[in-house]
C-alpha positions as CSV (number, residue, x, y, z in Angstrom):
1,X,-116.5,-155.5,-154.8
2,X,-118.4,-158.7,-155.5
3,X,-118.9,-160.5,-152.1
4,X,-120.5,-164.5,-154.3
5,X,-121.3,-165.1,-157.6
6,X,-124.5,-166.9,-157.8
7,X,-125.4,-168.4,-161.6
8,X,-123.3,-166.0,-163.1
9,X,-124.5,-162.6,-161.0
10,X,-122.6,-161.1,-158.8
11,X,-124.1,-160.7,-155.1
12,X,-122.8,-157.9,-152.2
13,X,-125.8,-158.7,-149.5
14,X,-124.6,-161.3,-146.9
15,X,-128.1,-162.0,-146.7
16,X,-129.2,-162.5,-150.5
17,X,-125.5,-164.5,-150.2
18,X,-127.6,-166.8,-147.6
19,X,-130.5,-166.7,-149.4
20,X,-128.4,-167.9,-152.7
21,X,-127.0,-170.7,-151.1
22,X,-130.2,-172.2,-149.5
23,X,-131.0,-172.8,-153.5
24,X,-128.2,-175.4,-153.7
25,X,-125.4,-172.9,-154.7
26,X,-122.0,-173.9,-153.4
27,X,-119.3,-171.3,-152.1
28,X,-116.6,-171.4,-154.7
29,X,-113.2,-170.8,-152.8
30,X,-111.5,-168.9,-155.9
31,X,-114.5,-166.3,-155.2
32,X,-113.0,-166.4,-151.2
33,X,-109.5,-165.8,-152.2
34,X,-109.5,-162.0,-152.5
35,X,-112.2,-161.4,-149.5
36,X,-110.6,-159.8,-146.2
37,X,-110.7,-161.5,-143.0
38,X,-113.6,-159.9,-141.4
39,X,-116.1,-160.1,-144.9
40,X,-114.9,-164.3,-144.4
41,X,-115.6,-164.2,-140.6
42,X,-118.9,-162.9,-141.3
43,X,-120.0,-164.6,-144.3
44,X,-118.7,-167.4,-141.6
45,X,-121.1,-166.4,-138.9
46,X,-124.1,-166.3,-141.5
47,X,-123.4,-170.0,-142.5
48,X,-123.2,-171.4,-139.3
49,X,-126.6,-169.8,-138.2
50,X,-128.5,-171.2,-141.7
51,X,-126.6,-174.6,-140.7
52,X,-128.3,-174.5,-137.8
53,X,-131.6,-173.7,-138.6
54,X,-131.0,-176.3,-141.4
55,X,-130.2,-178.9,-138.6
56,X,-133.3,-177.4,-136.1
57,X,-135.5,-178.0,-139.3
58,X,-134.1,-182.0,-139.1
59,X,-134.7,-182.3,-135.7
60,X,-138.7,-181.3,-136.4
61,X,-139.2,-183.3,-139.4
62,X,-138.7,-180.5,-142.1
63,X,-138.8,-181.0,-145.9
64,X,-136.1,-183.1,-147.4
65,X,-134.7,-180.2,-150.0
66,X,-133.7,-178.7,-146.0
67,X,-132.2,-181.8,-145.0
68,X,-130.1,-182.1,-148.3
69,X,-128.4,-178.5,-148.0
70,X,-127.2,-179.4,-144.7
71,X,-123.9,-181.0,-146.9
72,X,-123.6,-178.0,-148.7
73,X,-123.7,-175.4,-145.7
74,X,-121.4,-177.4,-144.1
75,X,-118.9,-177.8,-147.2
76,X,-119.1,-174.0,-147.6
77,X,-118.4,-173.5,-144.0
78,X,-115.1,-175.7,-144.3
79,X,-114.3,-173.8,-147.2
80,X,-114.3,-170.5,-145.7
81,X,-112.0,-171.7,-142.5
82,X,-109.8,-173.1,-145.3
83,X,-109.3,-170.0,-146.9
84,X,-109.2,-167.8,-143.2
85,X,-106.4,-170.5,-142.1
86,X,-104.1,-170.6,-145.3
87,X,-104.5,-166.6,-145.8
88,X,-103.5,-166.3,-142.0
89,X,-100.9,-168.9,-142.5
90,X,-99.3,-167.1,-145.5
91,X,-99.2,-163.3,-143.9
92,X,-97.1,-165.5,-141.1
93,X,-94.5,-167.0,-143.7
94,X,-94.2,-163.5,-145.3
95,X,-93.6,-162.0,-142.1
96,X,-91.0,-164.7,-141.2
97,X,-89.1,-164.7,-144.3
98,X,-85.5,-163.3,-143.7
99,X,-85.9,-164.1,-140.2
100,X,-82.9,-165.9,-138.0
101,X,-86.0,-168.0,-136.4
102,X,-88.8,-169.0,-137.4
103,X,-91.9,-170.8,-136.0
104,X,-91.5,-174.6,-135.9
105,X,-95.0,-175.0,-138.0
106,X,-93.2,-172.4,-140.7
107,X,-90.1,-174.4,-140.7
108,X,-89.3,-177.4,-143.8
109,X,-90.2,-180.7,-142.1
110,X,-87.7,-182.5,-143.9
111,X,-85.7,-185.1,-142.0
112,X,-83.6,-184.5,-138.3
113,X,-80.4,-186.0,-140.1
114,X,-80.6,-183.1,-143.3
115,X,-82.5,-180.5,-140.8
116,X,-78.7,-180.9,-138.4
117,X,-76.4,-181.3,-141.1
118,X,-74.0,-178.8,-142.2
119,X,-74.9,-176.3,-144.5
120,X,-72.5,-175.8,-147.4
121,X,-70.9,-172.5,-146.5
122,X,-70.0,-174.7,-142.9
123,X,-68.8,-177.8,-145.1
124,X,-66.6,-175.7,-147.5
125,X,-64.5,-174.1,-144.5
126,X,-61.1,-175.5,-143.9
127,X,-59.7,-176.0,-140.5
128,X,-56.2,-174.4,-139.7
129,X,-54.6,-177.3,-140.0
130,X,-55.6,-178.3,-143.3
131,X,-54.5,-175.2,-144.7
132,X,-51.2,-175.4,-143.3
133,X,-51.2,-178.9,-144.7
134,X,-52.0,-177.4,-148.5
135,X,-49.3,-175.3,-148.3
136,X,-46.6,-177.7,-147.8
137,X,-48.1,-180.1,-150.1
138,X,-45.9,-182.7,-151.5
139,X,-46.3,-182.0,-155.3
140,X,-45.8,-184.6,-158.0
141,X,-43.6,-183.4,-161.3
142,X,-43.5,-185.3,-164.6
143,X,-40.3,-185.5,-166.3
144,X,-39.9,-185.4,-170.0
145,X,-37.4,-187.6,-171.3
């Protein structure tokens, strides 16, 4: 399983991944979609360590192709918590679905007036009294001359 794909080569080494993208390669997130949670968290974890050197290397006066990957680690690091929330966030709305409740974050925002109104099935009922009333219903004949 291909971990990055770096100018058309595929790369499985969390370090050559590191290595890869302090030569200006961004992390594309279609490449993140298919990774599990703990490959992201790590690839994670190796980001935020080279975006610290990168940013230790600032502080000292270090060469300015250092300072101008700071951007991209940072991107990349954004991208992969982007793809760890919405993943998370979707397991959660396939485990709700069906569900009586729900969490409020899962729910439709919509508005309070459409969220509280009736639903159809509760709009379409008839009281007791209205059925009584369409059975005595004072009907209307047409008489042909």
């Amino acid at each position: 399983m291909c971990l990055f794909i770096f100018y058309g080569h595929e790369i499985n080494d969390l370090a050559l991944v590191a290595a890869a993208l302090g030569s200006y390669a961004q992390i594309k997130a279609r490449d993140l979609r298919g990774k599990k949670k703990e490959e992201l968290l790590k690839l994670l974890g190796d980001l935020k360590v080279e975006l610290s050197r990168l940013c230790i290397a600032k502080v000292t006066g270090g060469a300015a192709s250092k300072l101008s990957k700071i951007r991209v680690v940072s991107k990349s690091i954004a991208r992969v918590l982007t793809i760890v929330n919405q993943t998370q966030k979707e397991n959660l709305r396939k485990f709700y679905k069906g569900k009586k409740y729900k969490p409020l974050d899962l729910q439709p925002k919509k508005t309070r007036a459409i969220r509280c109104r009736l639903n159809k099935h509760e709009e379409s009922l008839k009281t007791k009294q209205q059925r009584k009333e369409w059975l005595c219903l004072l009907r209307k004949f047409t008489v042909k001359a």
